[in-house]
C-alpha positions as CSV (number, residue, x, y, z in Angstrom):
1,X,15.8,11.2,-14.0
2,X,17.9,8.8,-15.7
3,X,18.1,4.6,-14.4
4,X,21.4,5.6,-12.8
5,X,20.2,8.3,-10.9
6,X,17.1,6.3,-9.7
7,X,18.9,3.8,-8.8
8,X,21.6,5.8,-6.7
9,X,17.9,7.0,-5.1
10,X,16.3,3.4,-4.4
11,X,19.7,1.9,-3.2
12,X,20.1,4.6,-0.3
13,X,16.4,3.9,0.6
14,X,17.3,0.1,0.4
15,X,20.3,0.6,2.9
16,X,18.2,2.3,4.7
17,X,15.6,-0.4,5.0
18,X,18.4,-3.3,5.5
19,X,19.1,-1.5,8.6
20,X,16.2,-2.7,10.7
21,X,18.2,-2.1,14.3
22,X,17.6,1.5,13.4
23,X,14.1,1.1,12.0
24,X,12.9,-0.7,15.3
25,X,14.8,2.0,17.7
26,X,12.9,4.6,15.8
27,X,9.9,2.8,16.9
28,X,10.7,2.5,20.4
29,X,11.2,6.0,20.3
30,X,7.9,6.7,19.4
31,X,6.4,4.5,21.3
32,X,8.3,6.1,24.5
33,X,6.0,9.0,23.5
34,X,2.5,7.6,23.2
35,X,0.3,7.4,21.0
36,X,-1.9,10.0,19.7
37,X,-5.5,9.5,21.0
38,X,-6.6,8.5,17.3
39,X,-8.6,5.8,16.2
40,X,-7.0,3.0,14.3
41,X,-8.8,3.7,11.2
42,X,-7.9,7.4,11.6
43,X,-4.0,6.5,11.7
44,X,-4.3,3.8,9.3
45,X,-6.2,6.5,6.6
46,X,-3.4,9.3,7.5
47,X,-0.7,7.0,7.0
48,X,-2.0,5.8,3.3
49,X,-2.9,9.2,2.4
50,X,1.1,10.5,3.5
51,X,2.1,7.9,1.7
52,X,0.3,8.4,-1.5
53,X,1.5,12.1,-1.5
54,X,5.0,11.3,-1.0
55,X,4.6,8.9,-4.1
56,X,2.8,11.2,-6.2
57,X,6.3,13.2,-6.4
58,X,7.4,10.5,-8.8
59,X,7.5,11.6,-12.1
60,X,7.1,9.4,-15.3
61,X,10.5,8.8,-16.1
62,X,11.4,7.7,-12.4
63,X,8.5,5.2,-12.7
64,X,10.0,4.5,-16.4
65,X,13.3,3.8,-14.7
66,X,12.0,1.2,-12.0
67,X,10.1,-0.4,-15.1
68,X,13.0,-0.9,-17.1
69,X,14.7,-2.0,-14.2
70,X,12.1,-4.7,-13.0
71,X,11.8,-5.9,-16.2
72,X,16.0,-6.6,-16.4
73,X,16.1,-8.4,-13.4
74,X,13.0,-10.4,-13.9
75,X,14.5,-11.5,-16.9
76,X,18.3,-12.2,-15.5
77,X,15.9,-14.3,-12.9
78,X,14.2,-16.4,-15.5
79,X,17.5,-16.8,-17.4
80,X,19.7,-17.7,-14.0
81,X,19.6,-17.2,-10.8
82,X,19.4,-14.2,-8.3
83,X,22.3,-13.3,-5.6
84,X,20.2,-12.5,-2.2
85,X,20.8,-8.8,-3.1
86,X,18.7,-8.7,-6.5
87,X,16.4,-10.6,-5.2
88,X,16.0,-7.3,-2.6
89,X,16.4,-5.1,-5.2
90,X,13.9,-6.8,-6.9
91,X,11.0,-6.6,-4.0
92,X,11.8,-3.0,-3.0
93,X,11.5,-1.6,-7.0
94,X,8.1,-3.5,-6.6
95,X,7.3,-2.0,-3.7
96,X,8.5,1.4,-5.3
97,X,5.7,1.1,-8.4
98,X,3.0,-0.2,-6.3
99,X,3.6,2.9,-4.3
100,X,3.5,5.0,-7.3
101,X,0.8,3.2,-8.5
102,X,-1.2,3.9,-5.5
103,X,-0.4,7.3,-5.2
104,X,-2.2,7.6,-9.4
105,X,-5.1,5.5,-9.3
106,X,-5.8,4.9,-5.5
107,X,-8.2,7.1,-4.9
108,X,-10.3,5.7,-7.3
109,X,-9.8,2.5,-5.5
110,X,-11.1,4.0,-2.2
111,X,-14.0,5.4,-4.1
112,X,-14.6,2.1,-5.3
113,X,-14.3,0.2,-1.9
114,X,-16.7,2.5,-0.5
115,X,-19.4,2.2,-3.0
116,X,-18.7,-1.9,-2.1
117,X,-18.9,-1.2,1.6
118,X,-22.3,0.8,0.9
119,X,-23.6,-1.7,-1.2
120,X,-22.8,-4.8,1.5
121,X,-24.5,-2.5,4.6
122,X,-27.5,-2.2,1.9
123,X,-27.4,-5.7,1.4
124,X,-27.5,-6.6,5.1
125,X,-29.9,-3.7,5.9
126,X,-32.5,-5.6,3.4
127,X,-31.9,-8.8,5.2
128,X,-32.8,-7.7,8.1
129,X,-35.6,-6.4,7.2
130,X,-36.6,-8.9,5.5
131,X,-36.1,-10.9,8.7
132,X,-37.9,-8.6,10.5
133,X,-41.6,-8.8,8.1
134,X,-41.2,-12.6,7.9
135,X,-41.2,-12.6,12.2
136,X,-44.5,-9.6,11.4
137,X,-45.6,-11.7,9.6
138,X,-45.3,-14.8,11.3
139,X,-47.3,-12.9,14.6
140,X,-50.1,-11.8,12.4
141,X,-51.1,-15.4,11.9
């Protein structure tokens, strides 16, 4: 995909997002409904793991594209100025490679945080055990 034909792409998404009279009528709209009897986590999880397989559609040269095209206005910004519009451009092409990003190496990530989440419940397991033999230990005398 060439820059001009990802940036066709992003701009449509981008006048989508600058519509936010839509985006919060979609929202009533599903709130109207309910929400599913899911725990926030649960929602939270199914949402990143959408997301992540919507972004892992991008292919090299789209991420290539938004690349080159961060790095142009980043340097028209440090050189001059912004108009209001680059500086949207700017945040949603960001938005569009942490996405991809995300979608490549966030699993990992997850992995990762887990391991961490183990290792603190471990952590505060041993304290309180610890905690637990020094009031033993304290009765035993």
């Amino acid at each position: 995909m060439t820059a001009s034909a990802a940036s066709k792409i992003a701009d449509s998404k981008l006048e989508y997002a600058a519509k936010p009279d839509q985006a919060t009528d979609a929202l009533r709209a599903l709130e109207s409904i309910g929400e599913p009897n899911l725990p926030t986590f649960a929602r939270a999880d199914s949402a990143r793991r959408a997301g992540r397989l919507n972004a892992s559609a991008a292919t090299d040269e789209e991420l290539n594209a938004l690349l080159q095209e961060r790095k142009k206005i980043l340097d028209k910004k440090f050189s001059a100025s912004l108009t209001r519009q680059e500086e949207n451009r700017l945040q949603y092409v960001r938005w569009s490679i942490e996405r991809i990003e995300d979608a490549r190496h966030g699993h990992e990530l997850d992995r990762l945080e887990a391991a961490i989440d183990r290792y603190e419940q471990f952590y505060s397991d041993l304290k309180a055990l610890r905690a637990q033999l020094a009031q033993y230990d304290k009765a035993q005398k």
